[in-house]
KOLROKE-631908 format. One record per residue (C-alpha): residue number from 1; x, y, z. Coordinates in nm, 2 decimals. Layout:
BEGIN
seq=NUM X=X Y=Y Z=Z
...
This chain:
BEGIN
seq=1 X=1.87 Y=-3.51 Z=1.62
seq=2 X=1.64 Y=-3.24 Z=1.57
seq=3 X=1.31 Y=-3.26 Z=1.48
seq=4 X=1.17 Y=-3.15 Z=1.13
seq=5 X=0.80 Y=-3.09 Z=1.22
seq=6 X=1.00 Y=-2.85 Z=1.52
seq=7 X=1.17 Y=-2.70 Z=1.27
seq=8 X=0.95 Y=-2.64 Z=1.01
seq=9 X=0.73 Y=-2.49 Z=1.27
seq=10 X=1.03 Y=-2.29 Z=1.39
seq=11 X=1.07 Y=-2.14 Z=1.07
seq=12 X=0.69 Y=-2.07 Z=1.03
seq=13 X=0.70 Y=-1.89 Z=1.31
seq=14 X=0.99 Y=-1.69 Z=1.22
seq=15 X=0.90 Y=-1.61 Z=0.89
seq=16 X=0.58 Y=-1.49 Z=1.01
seq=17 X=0.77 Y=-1.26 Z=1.32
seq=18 X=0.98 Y=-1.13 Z=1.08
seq=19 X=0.71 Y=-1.04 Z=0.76
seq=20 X=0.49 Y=-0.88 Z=1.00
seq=21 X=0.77 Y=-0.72 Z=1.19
seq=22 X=0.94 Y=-0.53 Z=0.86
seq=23 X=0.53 Y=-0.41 Z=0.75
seq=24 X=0.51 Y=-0.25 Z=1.13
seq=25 X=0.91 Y=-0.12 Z=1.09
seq=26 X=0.78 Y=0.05 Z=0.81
seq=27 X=0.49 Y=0.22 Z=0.96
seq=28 X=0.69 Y=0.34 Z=1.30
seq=29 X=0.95 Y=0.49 Z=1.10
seq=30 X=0.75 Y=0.68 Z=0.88
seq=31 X=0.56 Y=0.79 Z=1.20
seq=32 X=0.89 Y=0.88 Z=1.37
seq=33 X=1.02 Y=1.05 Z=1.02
seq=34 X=0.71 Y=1.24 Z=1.02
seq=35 X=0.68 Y=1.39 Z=1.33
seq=36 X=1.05 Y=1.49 Z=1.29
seq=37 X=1.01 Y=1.70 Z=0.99
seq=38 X=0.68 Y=1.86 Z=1.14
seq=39 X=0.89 Y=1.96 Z=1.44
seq=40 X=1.15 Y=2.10 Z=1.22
seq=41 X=0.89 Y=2.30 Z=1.00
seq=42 X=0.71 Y=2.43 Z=1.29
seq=43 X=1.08 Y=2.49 Z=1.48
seq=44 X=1.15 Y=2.72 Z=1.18
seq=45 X=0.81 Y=2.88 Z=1.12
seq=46 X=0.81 Y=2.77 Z=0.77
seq=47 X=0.47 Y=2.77 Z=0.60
seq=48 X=0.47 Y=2.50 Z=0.32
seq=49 X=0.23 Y=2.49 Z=0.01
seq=50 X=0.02 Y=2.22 Z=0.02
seq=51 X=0.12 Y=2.03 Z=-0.28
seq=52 X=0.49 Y=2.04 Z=-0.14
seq=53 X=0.35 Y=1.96 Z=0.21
seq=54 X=0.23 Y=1.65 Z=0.07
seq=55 X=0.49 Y=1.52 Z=-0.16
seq=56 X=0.70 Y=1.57 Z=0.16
seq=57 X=0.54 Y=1.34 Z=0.35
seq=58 X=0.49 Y=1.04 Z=0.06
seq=59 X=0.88 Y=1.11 Z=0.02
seq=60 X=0.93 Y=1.02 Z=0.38
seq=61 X=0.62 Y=0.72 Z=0.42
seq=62 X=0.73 Y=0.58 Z=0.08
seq=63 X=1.10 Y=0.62 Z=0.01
seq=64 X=1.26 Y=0.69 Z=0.32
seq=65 X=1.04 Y=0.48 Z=0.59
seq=66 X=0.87 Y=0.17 Z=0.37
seq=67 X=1.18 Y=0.18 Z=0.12
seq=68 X=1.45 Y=0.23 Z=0.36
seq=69 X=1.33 Y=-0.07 Z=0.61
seq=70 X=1.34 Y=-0.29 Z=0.31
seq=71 X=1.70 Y=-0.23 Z=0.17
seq=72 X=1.78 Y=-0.22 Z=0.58
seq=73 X=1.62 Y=-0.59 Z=0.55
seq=74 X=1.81 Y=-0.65 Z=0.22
seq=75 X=2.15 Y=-0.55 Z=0.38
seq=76 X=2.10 Y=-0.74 Z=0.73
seq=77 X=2.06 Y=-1.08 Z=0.54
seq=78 X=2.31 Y=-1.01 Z=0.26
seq=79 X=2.04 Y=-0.99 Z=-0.01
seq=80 X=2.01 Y=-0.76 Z=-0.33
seq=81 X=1.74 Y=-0.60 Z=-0.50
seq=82 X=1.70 Y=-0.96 Z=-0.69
seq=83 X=1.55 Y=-1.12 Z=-0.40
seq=84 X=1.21 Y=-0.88 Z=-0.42
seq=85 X=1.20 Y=-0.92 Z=-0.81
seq=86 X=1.27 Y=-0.64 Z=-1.04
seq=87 X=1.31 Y=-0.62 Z=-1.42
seq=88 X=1.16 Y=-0.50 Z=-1.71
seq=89 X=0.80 Y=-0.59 Z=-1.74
seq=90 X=0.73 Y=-0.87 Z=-1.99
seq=91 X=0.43 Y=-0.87 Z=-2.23
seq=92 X=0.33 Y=-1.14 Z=-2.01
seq=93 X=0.35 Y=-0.92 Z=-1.73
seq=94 X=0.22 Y=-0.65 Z=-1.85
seq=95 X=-0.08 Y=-0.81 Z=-1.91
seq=96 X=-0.10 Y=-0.92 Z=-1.54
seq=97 X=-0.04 Y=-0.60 Z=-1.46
seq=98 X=-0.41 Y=-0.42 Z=-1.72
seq=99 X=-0.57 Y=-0.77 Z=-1.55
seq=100 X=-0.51 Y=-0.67 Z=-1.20
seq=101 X=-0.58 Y=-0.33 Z=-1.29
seq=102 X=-0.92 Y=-0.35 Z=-1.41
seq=103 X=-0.95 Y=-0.64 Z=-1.12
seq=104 X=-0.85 Y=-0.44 Z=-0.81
seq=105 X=-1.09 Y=-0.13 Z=-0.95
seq=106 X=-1.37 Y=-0.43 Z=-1.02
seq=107 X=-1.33 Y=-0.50 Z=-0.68
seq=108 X=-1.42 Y=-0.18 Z=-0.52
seq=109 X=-1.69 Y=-0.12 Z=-0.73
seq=110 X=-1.85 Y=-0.47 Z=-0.60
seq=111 X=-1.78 Y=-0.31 Z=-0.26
seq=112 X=-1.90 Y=0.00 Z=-0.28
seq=113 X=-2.19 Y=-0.14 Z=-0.40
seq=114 X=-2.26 Y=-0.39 Z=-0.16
seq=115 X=-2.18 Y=-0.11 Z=0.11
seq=116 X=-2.45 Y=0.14 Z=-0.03
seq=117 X=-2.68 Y=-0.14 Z=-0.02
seq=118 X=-2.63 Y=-0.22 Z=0.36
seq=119 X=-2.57 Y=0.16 Z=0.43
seq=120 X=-2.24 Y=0.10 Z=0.62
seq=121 X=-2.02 Y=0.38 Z=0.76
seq=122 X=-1.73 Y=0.38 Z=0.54
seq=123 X=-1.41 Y=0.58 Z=0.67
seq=124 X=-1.24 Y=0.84 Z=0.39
seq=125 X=-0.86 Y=0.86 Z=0.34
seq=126 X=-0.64 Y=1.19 Z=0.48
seq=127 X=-0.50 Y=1.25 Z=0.18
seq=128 X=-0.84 Y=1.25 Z=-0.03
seq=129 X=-0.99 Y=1.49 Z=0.25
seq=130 X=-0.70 Y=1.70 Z=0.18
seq=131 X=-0.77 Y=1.71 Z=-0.16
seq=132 X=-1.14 Y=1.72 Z=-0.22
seq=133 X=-1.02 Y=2.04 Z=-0.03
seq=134 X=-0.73 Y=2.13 Z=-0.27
seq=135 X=-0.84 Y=1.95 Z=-0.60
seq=136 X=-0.47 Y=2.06 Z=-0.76
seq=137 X=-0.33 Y=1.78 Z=-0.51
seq=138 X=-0.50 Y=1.53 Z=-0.69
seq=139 X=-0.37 Y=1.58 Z=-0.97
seq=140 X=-0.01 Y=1.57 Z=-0.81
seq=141 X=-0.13 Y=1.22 Z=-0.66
seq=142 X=-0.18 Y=1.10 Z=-0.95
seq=143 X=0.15 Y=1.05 Z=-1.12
seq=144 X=0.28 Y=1.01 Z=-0.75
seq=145 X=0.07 Y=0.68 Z=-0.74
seq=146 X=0.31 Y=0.53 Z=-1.00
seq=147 X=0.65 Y=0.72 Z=-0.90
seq=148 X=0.61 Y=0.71 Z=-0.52
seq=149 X=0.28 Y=0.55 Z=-0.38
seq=150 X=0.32 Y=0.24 Z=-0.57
seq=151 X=0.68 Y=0.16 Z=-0.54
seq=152 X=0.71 Y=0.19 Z=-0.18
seq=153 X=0.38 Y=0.01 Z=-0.08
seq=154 X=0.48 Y=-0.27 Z=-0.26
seq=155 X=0.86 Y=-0.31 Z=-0.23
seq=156 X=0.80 Y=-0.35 Z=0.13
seq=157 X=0.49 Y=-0.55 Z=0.16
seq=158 X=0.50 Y=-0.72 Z=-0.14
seq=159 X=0.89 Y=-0.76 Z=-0.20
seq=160 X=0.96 Y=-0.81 Z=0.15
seq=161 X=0.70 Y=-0.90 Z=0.41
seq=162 X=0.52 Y=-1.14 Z=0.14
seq=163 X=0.84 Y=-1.27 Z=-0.02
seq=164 X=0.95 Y=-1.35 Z=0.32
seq=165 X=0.65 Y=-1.51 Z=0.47
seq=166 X=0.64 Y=-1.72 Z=0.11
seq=167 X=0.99 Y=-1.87 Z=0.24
seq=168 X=0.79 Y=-2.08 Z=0.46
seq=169 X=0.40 Y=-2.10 Z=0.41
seq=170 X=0.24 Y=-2.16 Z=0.08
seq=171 X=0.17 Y=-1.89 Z=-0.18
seq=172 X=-0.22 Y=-1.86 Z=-0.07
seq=173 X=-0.10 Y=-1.82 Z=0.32
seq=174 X=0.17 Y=-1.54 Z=0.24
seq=175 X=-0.09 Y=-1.35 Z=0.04
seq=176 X=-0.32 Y=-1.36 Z=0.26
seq=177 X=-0.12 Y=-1.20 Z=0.53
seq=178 X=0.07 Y=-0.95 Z=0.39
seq=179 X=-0.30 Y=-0.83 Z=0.20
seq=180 X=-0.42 Y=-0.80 Z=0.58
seq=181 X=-0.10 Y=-0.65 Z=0.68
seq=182 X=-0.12 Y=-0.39 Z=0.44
seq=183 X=-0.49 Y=-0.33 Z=0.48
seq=184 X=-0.47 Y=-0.28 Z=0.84
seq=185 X=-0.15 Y=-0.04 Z=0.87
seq=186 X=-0.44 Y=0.25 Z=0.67
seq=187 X=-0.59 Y=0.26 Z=0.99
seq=188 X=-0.38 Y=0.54 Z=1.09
seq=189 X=-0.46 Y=0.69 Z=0.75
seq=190 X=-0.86 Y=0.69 Z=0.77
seq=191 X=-1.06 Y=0.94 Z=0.95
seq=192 X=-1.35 Y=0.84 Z=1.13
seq=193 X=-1.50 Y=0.60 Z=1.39
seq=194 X=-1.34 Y=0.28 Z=1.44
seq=195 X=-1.60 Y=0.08 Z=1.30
seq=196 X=-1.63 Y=0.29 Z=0.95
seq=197 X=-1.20 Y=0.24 Z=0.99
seq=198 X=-1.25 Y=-0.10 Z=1.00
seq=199 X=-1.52 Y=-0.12 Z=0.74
seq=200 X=-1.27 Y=0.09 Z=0.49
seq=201 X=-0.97 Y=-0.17 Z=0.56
seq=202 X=-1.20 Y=-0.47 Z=0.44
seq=203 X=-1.28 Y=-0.31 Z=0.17
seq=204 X=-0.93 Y=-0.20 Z=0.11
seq=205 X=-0.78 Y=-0.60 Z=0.20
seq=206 X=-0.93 Y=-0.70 Z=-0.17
seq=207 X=-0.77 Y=-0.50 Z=-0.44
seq=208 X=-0.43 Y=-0.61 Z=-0.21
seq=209 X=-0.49 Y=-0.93 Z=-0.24
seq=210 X=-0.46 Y=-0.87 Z=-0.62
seq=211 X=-0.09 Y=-0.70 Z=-0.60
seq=212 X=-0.03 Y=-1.02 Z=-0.42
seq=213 X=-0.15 Y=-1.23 Z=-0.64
seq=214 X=-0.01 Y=-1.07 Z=-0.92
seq=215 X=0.35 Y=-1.08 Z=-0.75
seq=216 X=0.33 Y=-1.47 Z=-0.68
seq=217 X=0.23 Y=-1.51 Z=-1.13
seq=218 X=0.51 Y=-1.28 Z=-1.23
seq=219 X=0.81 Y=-1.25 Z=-0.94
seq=220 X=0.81 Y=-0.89 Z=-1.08
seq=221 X=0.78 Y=-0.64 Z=-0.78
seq=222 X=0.76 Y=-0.39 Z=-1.12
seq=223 X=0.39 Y=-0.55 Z=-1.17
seq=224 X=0.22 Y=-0.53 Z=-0.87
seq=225 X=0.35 Y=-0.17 Z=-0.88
seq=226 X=0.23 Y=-0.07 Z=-1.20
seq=227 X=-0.10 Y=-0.23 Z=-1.03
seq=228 X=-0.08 Y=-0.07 Z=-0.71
seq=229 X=-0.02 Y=0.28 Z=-0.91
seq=230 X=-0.26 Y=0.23 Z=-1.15
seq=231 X=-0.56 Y=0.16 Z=-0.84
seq=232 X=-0.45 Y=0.48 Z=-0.70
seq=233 X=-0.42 Y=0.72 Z=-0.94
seq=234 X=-0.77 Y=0.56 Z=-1.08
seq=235 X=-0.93 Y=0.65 Z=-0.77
seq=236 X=-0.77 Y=1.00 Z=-0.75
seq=237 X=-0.89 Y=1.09 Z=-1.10
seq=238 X=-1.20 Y=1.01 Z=-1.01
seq=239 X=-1.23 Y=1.22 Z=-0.68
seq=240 X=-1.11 Y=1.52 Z=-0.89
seq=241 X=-1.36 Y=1.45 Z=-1.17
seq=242 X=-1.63 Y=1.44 Z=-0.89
seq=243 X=-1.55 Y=1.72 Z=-0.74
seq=244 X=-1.45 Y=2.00 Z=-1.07
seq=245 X=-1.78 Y=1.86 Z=-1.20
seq=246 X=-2.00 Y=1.75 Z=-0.91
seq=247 X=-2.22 Y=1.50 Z=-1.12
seq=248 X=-1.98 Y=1.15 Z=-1.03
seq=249 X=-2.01 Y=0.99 Z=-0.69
seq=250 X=-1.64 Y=0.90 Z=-0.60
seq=251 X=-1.59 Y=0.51 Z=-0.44
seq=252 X=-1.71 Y=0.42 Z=-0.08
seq=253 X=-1.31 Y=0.39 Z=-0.06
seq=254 X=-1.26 Y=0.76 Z=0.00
């Protein structure tokens, strides 16, 4: 007779393998996808705009890599798109969704604050750099948070890594990880040392503990999106405020 404490422990171990597993999937393939279609573009000597350049690439990170390792999770257990949650927002959700809103951007004000205050390197996003350089890409980012950005993030670590990991620790546990999971995988995405990297991803494991909370109240994979979407394009808006009129100071995020 087997024993259950072996068992449970097993499946702890598992469902932790496995969570953690699909987030990095997700992040190789993209890598992989990317440096595919860069070879191809320089193999033809095509010269892309940037706006296109860039809506390339969240196609292939977003759709094709995060969302394409989930449904490849969702097909090797025999699951649909039930199993991650999604349906039309309720009022109740939608009211989790302006609450984690204005918490996730509450968040990284605290944190910008308190990182101005100790005068801490912060790292700033690619993309940002990119456009504080081109400020029409921000305004492409922005509805991108909500169509592509927020979609993908979260149907693979929300709908996947933490839904799985919640099949066998407790709600707080599965959170917990996936928001570090997520948090970390930016480190390719940051520019910098390693230590202003690492500074950016704490700040960055907060507002994704929200989308995690959020998906635990509701089930809905359509909230923490909305969420997710609605933190981005936020902090987009704001970068391209700052920089068309020079007189905001965007978050230490960026």
């Amino acid at each position: 007779m087997s024993d259950p404490s072996m068992n449970a422990a097993s499946n702890k171990v598992r469902a932790l393998g496995v969570g953690v597993g699909a987030g990095l999937a997700g992040v190789v393939v993209s890598l992989i996808l990317v440096v595919i279609a860069a070879s191809a573009i320089d193999l033809l000597g095509a010269e892309l705009p940037i706006a296109v350049t860039i809506l390339l690439l969240l196609v292939l990170n977003q759709y094709l890599s995060f969302g394409g390792v989930a449904l490849a999770y969702l097909q090797y257990r025999g699951l649909g798109l039930d199993y991650v949650g999604i349906r039309i927002p309720s009022l109740r959700d939608l009211l989790v969704a302006i609450g984690g809103w204005l918490a996730s951007f509450g968040l990284i004000i605290a944190a910008g604050v308190v990182i101005q205050a100790l005068g801490v390197e912060t790292a700033s996003n690619q993309t940002a750099e990119i456009g504080a350089a081109n400020p029409e890409v921000l305004l492409l980012l922005i509805p991108a948070s909500f169509l592509i950005i927020g979609p993908g993030e979260e149907l693979l670590f929300r709908g996947i890594v933490q839904r799985r990991l919640r099949e066998a620790f407790s709600p707080t546990i599965a959170i917990l990880v996936a928001a570090a999971l997520f948090a970390a995988i930016h480190f390719l995405a940051l520019s910098g040392s390693s230590g202003a990297r690492l500074t950016t991803i704490s700040i960055l494991f907060f507002p994704s503990l929200v989308f995690g909370v959020a998906y635990e109240l509701t089930d809905n994979i359509v909230v923490s999106s909305l969420i997710h979407g609605a933190y981005n394009a936020t902090l987009f808006a704001i970068l391209y405020v700052a920089i068309e009129f020079g007189d905001m100071q965007p978050p230490a995020v960026f």
